[in-house]
Steps between C-alpha positions, in 0.01 A plus 500: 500500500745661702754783412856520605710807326294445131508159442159283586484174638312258661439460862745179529766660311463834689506248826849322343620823440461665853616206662875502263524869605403471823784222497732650397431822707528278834795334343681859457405626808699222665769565293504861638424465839843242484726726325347825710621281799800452347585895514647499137322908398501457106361195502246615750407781331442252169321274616258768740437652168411209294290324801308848525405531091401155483308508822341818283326206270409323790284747622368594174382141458328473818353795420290312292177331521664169643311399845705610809490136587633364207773771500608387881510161451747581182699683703486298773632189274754699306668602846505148608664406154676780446698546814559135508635469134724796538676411812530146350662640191741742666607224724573263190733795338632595835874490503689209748698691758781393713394454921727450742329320827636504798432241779605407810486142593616218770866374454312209474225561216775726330679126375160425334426825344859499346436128388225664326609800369810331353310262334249726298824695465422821672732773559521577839805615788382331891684670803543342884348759718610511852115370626532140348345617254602546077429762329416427067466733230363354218484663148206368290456618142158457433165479678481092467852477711364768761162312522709159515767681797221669657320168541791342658547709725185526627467105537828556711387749759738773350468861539597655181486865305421518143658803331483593155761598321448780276802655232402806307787595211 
């Protein structure tokens, strides 16, 4: 029987448990290593303290009798898990922004990527340079157009520059 802060259980169910906290440990160090990248100090300084006391039963539980090997191959399969699910899920909830992509194309592919762009009803402003050459920006609203422009453009030779376009109120 093993012990984990008074309550007894079994070695599977002290296995299951290790392996949920260890889950969620990698899963909230992700989560902090994101928003610490992100520069935003309160939340930092939340989610550094939270990471830290739950990394406290972490250690407690590996403290244990569990074999080191058993422990590291836990770990090692929460972190693949872990990372993975997080990244997934903050991608899922992440919030469509607006790009604007600029390219600069042949007078004569710049007929077929208008052709295209009006027809999947992009927003975009094209302007004759003086190199026989055009000049596009496009503004795509969500990652699906960019990914759609993006491949376009590369299929046409184009040199383009993706920038983001960020608003804080």
């Amino acid at each position: 029987m093993f012990e984990i802060f008074g309550i007894e259980m079994s070695i599977g169910w002290y296995i299951v448990v290790f392996f949920i906290c260890q889950l969620v440990n990698v899963a909230l160090n992700t989560l902090k290593t994101i928003i610490m990248y992100r520069e935003e100090k309160i939340s930092s300084s939340l989610i550094n303290a939270i990471t830290y006391g739950f990394y406290a039963i972490i250690v407690v539980m590996t403290a244990s009798s569990l074999p080191l090997w058993l422990t590291i191959v836990i770990t090692f399969i929460t972190n693949l898990i872990g990372v993975y699910g997080s990244m997934w899920l903050l991608d899922r909830f992440k919030k469509d922004k607006l790009w604007e992509i600029t390219a600069t194309v042949s007078e004569e592919e710049s007929k077929h990527l208008a052709t295209m762009l009006d027809l999947n009803k992009y927003s975009y402003t094209q302007l004759q340079a003086n190199n026989g050459k055009v000049v596009f920006n496009i503004y795509s609203h969500n990652q699906k157009e960019s990914a759609w422009v993006k491949f376009y453009l590369d299929t046409g030779g184009a040199k383009y520059i993706v920038h983001e376009e960020r608003v804080r109120l």
